[in-house]
C-alpha positions as CSV (number, residue, x, y, z in Angstrom):
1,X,5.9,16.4,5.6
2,X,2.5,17.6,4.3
3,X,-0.5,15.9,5.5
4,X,-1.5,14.8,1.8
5,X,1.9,13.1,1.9
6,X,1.6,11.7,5.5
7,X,-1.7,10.3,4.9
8,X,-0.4,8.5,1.7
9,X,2.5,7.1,3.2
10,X,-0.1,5.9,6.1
11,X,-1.9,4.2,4.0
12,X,-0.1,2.5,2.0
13,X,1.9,0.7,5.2
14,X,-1.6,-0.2,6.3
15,X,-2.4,-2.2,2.8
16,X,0.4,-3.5,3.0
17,X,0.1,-5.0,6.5
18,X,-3.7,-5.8,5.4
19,X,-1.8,-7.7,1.9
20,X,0.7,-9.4,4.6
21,X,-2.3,-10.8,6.8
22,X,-4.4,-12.2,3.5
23,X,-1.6,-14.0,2.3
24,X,-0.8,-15.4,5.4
25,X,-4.5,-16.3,5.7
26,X,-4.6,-17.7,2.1
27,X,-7.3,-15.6,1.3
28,X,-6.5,-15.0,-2.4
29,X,-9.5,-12.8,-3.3
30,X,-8.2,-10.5,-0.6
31,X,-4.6,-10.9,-1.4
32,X,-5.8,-9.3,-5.0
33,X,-8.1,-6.7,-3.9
34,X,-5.2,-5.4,-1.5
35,X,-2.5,-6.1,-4.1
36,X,-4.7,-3.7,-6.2
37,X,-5.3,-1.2,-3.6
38,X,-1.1,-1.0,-3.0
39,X,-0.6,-1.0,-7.1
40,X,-2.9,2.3,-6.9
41,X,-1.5,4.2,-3.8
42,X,2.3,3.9,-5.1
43,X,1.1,5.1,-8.7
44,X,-0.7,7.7,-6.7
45,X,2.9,8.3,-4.1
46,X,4.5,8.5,-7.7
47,X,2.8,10.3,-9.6
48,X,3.0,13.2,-6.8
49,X,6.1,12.9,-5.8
50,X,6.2,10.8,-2.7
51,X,8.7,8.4,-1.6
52,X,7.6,5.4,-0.7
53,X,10.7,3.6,0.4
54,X,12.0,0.1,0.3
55,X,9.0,-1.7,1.3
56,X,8.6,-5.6,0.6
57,X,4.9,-7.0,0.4
């Protein structure tokens, strides 16, 4: 895996963990900035390639 690739994948599992905590928190600002930032980083993983896996946020 390519460090492009491993950094993608790296971030996506952190917005999702940040997307996880807002909702719990009921922060719905948050919850759409993050929702947002995950929408983005799989179009990026996508577009380029990368699996992202089964994830579930």
């Amino acid at each position: 895996m390519d460090a492009f690739t491993a950094g993608l994948l790296q971030r996506i599992r952190a917005t999702e963990s940040d997307l996880s905590r807002a909702r719990d928190e009921g922060d719905d600002f948050l919850v759409e900035v993050e929702q947002g930032e995950l929408d983005d980083l799989r179009r990026l993983a996508a577009e380029h390639g990368v699996e992202v896996g089964a994830t579930s946020v």
